[in-house]
Structure formats: C-alpha cells, structure tokens
C-alpha positions as CSV (number, residue, x, y, z in Angstrom):
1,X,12.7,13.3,6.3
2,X,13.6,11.1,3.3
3,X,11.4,8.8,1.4
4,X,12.2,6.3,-2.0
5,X,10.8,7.6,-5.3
6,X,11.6,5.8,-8.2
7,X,14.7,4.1,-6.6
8,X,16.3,7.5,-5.4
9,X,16.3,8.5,-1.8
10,X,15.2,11.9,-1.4
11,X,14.2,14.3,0.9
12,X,10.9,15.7,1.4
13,X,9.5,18.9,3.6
14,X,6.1,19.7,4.7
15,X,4.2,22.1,3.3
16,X,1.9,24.3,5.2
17,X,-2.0,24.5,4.3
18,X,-5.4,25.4,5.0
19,X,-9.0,23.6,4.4
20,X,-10.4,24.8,1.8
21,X,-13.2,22.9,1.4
22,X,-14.2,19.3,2.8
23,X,-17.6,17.4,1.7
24,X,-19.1,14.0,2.2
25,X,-19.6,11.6,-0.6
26,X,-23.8,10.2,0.8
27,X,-24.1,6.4,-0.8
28,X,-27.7,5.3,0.0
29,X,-27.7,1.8,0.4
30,X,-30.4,-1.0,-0.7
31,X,-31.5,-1.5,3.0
32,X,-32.2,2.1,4.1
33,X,-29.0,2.6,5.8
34,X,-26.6,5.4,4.3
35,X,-23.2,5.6,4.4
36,X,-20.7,8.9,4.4
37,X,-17.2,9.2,3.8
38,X,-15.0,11.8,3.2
39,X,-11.5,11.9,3.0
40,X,-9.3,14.1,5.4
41,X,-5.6,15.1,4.3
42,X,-3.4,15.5,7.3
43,X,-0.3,16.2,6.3
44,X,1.8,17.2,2.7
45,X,5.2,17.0,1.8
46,X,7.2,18.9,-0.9
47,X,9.4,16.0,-2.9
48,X,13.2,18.0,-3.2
49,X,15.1,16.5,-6.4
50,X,18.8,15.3,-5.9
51,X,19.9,19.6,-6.0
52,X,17.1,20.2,-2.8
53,X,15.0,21.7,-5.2
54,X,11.4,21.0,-5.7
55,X,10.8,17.9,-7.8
56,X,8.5,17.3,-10.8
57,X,7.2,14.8,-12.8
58,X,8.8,14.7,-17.0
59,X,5.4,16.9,-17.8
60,X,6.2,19.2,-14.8
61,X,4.0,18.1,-12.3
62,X,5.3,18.6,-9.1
63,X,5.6,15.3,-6.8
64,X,3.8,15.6,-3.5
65,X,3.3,13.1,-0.8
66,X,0.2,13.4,0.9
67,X,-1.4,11.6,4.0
68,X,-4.8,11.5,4.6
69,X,-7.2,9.6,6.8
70,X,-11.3,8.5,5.5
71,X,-13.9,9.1,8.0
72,X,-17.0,7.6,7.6
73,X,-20.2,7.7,9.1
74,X,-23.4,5.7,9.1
75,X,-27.1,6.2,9.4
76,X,-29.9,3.8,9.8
C-alpha cells in the first residue's frame, strides 16, 4: 500500500501489535449525564523511505500511520 508524505509517494506495511492497555476518559457533564470516550487503534503502518527502509523524521522519529476509531458511551 502506498500513501503521500510530504509530496513523496511511499510505501507503507502494517505492523503487528497487541493491546496493551485501553482506558476511558469519564467527562461529567453540568446536567448529570456523563460521557466516555476512548479511542481504539485498529490498524498501524510502518512508513518505508524511497530505499524500502523504515522512515523517520529529521530527529529520528520513526513515521507511523495509524487508524483508530473513538467509542463513546453515555450515562444518564
């Protein structure tokens, strides 16, 4: 799969992973009612540089693409 980063097409490959940990942000809101959300990654890609190796950032970060979905729930 290839995506655009920084006006160069490159390829990207998924990286296997496992849940470490997973909590809910609570908001209580004015009325009573609370809200929860917490945000679920579903999938993560390695960014491969122009060579196919892995690609960073100038400081050395490595450049990930992540997708994620937020859940929320509600209570009264």
């Amino acid at each position: 799969m290839k995506i655009n980063l920084q006006g160069k097409e490159l390829e990207i490959v998924e990286v296997d992973f496992e849940t470490h940990r997973e909590e809910w942000n609570e908001y209580r809101l004015l009325d009573g009612g609370v809200v929860r959300v917490k945000l679920a990654i579903l999938h993560v890609y390695r960014v491969l540089d122009e060579e196919g190796k892995p690609s960073s950032n100038r400081d050395g970060t490595p450049n990930f693409v992540v997708t994620s979905s937020t859940l929320v729930a509600t209570k009264e």
